[in-house]
C-alpha atoms as a printed R data frame, in Angstrom:
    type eleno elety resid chain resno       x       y       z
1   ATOM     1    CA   UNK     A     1   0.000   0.000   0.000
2   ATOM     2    CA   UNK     A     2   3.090   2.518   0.220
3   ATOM     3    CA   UNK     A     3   2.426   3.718  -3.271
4   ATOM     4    CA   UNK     A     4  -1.406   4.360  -3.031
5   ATOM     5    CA   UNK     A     5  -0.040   6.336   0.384
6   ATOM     6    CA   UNK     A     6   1.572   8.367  -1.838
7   ATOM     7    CA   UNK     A     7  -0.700   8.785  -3.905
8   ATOM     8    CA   UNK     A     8  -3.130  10.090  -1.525
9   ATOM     9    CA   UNK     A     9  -0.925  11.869   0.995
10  ATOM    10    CA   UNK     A    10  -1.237  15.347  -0.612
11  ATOM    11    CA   UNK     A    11  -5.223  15.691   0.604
12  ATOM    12    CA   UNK     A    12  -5.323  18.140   3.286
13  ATOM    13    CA   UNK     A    13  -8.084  16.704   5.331
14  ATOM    14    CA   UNK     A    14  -9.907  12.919   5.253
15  ATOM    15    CA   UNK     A    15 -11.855  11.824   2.762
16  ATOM    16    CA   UNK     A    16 -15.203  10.948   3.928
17  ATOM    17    CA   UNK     A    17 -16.903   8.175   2.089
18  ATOM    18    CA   UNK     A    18 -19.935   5.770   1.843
19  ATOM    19    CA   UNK     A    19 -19.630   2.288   0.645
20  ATOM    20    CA   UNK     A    20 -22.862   0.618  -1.078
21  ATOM    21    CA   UNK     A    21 -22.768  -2.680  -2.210
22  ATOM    22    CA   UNK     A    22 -25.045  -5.328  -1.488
23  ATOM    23    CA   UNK     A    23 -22.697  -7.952  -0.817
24  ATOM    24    CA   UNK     A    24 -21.881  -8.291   2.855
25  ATOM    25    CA   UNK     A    25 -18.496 -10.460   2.242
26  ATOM    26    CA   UNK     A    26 -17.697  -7.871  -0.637
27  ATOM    27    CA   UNK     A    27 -18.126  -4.528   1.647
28  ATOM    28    CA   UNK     A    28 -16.268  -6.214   4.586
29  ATOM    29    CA   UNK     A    29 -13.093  -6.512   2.071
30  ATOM    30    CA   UNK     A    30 -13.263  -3.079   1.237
31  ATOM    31    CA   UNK     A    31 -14.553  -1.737   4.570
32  ATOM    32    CA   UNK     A    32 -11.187  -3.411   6.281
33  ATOM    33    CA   UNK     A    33  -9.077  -2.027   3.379
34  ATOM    34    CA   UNK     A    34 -10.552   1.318   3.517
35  ATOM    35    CA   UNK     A    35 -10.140   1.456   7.477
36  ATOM    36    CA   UNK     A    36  -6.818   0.810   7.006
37  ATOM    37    CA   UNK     A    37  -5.903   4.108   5.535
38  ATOM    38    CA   UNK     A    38  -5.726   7.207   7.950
39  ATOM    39    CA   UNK     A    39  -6.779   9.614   5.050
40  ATOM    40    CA   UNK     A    40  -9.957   8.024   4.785
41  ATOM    41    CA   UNK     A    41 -13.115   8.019   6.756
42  ATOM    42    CA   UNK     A    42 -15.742   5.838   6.197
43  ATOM    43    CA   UNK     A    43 -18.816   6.959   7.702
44  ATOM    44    CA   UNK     A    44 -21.112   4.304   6.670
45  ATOM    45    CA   UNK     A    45 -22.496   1.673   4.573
46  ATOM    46    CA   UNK     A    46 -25.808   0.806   2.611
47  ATOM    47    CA   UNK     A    47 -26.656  -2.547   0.936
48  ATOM    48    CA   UNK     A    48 -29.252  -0.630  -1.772
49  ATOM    49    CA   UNK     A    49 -29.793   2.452  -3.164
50  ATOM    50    CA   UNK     A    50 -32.887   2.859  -1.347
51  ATOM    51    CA   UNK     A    51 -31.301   3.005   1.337
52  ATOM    52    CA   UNK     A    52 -27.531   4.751   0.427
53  ATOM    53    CA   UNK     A    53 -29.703   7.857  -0.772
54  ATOM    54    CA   UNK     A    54 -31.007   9.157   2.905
55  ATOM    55    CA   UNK     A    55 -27.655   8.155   4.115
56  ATOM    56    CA   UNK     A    56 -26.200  10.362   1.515
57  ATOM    57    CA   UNK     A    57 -28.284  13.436   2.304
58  ATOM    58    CA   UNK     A    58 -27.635  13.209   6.117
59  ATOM    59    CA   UNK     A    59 -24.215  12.230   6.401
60  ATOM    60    CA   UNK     A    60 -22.838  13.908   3.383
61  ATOM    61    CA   UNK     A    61 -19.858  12.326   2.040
62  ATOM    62    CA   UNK     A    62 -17.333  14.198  -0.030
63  ATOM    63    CA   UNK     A    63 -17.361  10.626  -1.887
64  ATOM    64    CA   UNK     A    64 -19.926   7.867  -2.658
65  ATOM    65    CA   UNK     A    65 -18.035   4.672  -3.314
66  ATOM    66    CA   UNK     A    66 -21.029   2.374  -4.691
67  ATOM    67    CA   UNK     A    67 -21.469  -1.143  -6.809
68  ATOM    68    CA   UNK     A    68 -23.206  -0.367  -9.793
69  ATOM    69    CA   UNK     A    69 -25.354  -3.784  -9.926
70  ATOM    70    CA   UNK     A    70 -27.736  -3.084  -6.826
71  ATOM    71    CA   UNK     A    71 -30.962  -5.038  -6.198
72  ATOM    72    CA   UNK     A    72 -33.886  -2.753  -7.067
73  ATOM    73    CA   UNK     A    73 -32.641   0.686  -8.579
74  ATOM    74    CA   UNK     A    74 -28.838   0.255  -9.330
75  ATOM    75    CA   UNK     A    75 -26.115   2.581  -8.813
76  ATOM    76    CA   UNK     A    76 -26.972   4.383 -12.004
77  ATOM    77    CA   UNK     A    77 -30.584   5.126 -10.468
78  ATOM    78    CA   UNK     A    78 -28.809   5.954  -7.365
79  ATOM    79    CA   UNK     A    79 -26.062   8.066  -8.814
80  ATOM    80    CA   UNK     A    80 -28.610  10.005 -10.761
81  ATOM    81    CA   UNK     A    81 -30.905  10.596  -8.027
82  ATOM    82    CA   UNK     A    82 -27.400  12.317  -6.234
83  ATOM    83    CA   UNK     A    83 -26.592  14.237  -8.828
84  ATOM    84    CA   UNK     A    84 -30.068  15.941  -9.037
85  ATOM    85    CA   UNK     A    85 -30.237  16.209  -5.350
86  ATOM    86    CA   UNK     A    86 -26.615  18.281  -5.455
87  ATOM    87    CA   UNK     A    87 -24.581  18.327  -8.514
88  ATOM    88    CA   UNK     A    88 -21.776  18.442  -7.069
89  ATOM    89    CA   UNK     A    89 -22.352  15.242  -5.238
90  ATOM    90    CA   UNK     A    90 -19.116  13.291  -6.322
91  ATOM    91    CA   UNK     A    91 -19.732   9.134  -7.064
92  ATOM    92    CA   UNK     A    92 -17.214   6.901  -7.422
93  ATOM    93    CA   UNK     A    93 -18.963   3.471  -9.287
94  ATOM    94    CA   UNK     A    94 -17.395   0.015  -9.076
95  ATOM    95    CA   UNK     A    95 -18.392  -2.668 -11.183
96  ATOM    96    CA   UNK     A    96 -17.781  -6.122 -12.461
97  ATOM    97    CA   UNK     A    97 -17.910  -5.481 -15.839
98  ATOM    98    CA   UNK     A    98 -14.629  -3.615 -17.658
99  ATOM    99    CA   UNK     A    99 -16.846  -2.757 -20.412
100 ATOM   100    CA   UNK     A   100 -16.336   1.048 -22.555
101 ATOM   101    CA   UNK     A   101 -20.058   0.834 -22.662
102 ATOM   102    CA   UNK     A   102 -20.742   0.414 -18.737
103 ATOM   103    CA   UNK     A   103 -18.429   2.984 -17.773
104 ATOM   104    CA   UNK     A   104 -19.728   5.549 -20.314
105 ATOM   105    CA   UNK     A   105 -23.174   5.166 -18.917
106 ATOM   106    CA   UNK     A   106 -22.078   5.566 -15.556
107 ATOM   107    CA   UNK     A   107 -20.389   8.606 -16.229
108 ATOM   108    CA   UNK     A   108 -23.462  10.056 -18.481
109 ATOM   109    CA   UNK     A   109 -25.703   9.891 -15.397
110 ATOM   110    CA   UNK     A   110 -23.722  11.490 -13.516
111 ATOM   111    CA   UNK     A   111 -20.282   9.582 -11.771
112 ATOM   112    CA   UNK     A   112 -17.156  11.087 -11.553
113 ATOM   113    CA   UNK     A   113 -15.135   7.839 -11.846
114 ATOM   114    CA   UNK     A   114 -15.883   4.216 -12.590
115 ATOM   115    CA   UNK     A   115 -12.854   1.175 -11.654
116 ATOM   116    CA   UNK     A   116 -13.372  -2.129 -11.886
117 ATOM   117    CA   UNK     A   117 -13.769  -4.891  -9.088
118 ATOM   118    CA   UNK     A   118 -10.990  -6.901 -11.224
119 ATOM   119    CA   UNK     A   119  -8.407  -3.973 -10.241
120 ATOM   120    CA   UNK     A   120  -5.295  -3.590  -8.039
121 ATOM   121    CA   UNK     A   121  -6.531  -1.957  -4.473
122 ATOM   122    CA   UNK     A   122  -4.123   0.677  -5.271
123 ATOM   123    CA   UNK     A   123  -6.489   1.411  -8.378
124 ATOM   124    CA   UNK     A   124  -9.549   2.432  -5.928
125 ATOM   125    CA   UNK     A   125  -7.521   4.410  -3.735
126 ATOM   126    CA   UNK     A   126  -6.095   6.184  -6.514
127 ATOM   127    CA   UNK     A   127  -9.518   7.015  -7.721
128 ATOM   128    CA   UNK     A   128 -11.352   8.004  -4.600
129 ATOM   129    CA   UNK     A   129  -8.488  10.093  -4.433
130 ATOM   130    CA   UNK     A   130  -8.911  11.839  -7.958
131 ATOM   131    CA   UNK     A   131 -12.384  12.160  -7.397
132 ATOM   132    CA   UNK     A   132 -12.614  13.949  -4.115
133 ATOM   133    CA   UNK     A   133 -10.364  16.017  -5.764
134 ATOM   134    CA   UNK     A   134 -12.572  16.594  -8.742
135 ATOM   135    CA   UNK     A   135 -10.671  14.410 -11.205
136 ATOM   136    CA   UNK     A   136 -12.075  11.970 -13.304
137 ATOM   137    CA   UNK     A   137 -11.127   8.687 -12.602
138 ATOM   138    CA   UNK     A   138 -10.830   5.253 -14.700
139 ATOM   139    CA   UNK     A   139  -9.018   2.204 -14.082
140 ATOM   140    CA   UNK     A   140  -6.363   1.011 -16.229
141 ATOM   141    CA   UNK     A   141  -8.266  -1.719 -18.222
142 ATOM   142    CA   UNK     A   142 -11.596   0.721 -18.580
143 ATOM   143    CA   UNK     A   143  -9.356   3.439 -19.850
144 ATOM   144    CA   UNK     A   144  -8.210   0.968 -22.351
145 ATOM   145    CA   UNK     A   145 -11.427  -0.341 -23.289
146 ATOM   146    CA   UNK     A   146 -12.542   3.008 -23.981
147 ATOM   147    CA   UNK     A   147  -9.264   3.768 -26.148
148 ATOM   148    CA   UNK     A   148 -10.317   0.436 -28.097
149 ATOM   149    CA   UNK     A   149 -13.961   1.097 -28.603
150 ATOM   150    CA   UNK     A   150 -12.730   4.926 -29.735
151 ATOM   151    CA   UNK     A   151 -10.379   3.454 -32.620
152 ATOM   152    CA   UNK     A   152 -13.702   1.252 -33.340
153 ATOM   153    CA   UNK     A   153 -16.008   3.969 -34.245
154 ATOM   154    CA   UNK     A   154 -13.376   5.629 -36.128
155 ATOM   155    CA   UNK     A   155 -13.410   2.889 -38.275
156 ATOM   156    CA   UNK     A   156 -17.022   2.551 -38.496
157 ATOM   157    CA   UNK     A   157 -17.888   0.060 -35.380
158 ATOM   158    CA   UNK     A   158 -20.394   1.024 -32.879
159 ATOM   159    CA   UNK     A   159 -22.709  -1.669 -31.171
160 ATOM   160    CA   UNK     A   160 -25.322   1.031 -30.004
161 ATOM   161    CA   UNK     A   161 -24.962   0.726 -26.598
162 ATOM   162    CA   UNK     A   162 -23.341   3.745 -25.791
163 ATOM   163    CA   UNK     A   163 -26.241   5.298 -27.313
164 ATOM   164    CA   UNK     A   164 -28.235   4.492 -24.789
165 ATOM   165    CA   UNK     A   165 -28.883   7.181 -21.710
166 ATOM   166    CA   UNK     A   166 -28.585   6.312 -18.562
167 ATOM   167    CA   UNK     A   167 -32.798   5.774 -17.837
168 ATOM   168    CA   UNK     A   168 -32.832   3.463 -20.946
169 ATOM   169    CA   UNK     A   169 -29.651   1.590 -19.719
170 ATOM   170    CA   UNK     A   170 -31.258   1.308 -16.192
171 ATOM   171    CA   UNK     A   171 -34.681   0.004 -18.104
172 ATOM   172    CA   UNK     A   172 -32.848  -1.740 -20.434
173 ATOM   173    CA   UNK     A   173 -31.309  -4.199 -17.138
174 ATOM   174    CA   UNK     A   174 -34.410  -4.633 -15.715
175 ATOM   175    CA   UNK     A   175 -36.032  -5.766 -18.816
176 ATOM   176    CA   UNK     A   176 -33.008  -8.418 -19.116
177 ATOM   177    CA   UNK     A   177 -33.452  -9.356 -15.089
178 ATOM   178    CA   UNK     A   178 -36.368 -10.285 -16.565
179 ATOM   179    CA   UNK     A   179 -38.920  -7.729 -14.630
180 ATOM   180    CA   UNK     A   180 -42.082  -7.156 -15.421
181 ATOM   181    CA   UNK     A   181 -43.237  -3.729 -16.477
182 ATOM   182    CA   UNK     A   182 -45.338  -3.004 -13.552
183 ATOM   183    CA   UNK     A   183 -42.700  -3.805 -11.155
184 ATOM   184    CA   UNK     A   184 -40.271  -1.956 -13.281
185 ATOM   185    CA   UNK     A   185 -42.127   1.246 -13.465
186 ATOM   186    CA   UNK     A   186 -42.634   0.670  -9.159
187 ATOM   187    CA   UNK     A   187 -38.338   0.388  -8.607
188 ATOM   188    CA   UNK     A   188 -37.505   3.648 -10.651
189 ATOM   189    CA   UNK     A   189 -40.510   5.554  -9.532
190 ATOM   190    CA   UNK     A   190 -41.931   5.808 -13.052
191 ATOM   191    CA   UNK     A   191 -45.615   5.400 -14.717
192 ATOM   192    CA   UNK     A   192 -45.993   2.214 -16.962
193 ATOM   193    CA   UNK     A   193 -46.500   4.553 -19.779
194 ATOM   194    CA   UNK     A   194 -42.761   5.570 -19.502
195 ATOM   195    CA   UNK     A   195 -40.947   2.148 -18.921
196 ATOM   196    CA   UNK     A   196 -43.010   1.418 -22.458
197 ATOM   197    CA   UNK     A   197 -41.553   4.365 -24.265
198 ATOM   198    CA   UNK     A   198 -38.180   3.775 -22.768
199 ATOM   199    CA   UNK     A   199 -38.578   0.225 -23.919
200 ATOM   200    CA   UNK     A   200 -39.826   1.166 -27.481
201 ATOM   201    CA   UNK     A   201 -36.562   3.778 -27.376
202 ATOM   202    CA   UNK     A   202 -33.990   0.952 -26.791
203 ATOM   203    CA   UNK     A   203 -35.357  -1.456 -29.355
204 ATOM   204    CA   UNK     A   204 -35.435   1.608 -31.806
205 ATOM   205    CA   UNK     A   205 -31.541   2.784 -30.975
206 ATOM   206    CA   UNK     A   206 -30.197  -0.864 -30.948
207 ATOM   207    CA   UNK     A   207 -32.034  -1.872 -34.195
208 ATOM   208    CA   UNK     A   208 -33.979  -4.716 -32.965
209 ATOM   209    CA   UNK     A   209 -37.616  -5.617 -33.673
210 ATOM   210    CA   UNK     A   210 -39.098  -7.919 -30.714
211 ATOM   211    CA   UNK     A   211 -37.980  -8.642 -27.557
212 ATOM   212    CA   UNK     A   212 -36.154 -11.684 -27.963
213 ATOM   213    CA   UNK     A   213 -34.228 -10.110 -30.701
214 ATOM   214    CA   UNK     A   214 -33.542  -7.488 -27.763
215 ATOM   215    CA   UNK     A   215 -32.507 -10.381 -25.490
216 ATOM   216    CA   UNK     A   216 -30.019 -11.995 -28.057
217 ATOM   217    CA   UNK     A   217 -28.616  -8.819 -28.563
218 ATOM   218    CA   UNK     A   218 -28.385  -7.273 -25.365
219 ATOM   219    CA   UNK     A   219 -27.674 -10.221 -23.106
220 ATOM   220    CA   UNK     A   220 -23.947 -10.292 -23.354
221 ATOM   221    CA   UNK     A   221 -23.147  -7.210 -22.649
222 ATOM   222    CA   UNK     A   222 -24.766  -8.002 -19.173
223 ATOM   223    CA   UNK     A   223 -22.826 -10.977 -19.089
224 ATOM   224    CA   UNK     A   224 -19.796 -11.057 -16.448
225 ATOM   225    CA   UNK     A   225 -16.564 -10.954 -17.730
């Protein structure tokens, strides 16, 4: 850990932070590694964005640390939510997948910084760092991924994802879960009328026809790496 140290040593005072991730195993890992650093405080934890958004407004973290595959809303839905509540909210997402799509998303809705579960410890606590300093922040492999998918639409290859916007991504997951509309419409707080639209929006953007034409497309992409 000497060079993430380093790395953060320069920050005048703590870094307060909230971890969300629904995994208890998972959060104890990070809870004892974030502990471990005297820069950083880590004022609390939330299994789901229902309940990491209260937390958020009361304790007020400089940064929110959170999975972006939550049950219920996700930590798109959650980091949106933030950012309309105070923009300058700053959200650090961690994810599974080291996908140029994913992290694109995350940062459309609204995250400063997106790393991946796969990376180095030193990678996180280079990023928190960055972003509570108003950086933007990518691990290695997502930075490359996004380098990649860059020299792909140059060249005329785009797969439509990143086309999506955050709301459709977040609908888009829930359709794939598989939920049902109803229930759907109930975990992002929207009327039936809207999931349909959004769903009629993602079918037109990726080029598909039917749903399972939407599920053989779109399933992958969800798939972990």
């Amino acid at each position: 850990m000497t060079a993430a140290r380093a790395l953060l040593a320069p920050l005048d005072t703590p870094v307060r932070l909230l971890l969300v991730d629904d995994h208890v195993i998972v959060r104890a890992g990070y809870r004892h590694l974030l502990k471990r650093q005297t820069y950083l405080d880590l004022l609390g934890e939330a299994a789901t964005a229902e309940e990491a958004y209260p937390l958020c407004q009361s304790l007020k973290p400089d940064v929110v640390v959170t999975d972006m595959a939550l049950p219920g809303q996700s930590g798109l839905e959650l980091t949106r939510r933030l950012v309309a509540w105070n923009p300058a909210c700053r959200v650090l997402m961690f994810s599974m997948h080291a996908s140029a799509e994913f992290a694109q998303v995350a940062l459309k809705a609204g995250a400063r910084g997106y790393v991946t579960k796969s990376s180095p410890a030193e990678a996180l606590l280079q990023a928190i760092s960055d972003v509570a300093q108003g950086r933007l922040a990518l691990s290695p492999d997502v930075a490359q991924a996004i380098a990649l998918q860059r020299l792909g639409e140059q060249q005329g290859r785009a797969d439509g994802l990143e086309t999506l916007t955050p709301r459709e991504f977040e609908v888009l997951r829930l359709l794939l879960a598989p939920m049902a509309v109803a229930d759907i419409a109930r975990a992002l707080h929207l009327s039936e009328k809207t999931v349909n639209n959004l769903h009629y929006q993602i079918k037109r953007k990726l080029g598909v026809g039917s749903d399972i034409e939407l599920a053989r497309r779109a399933l992958p992409w969800f798939d972990p790496p």
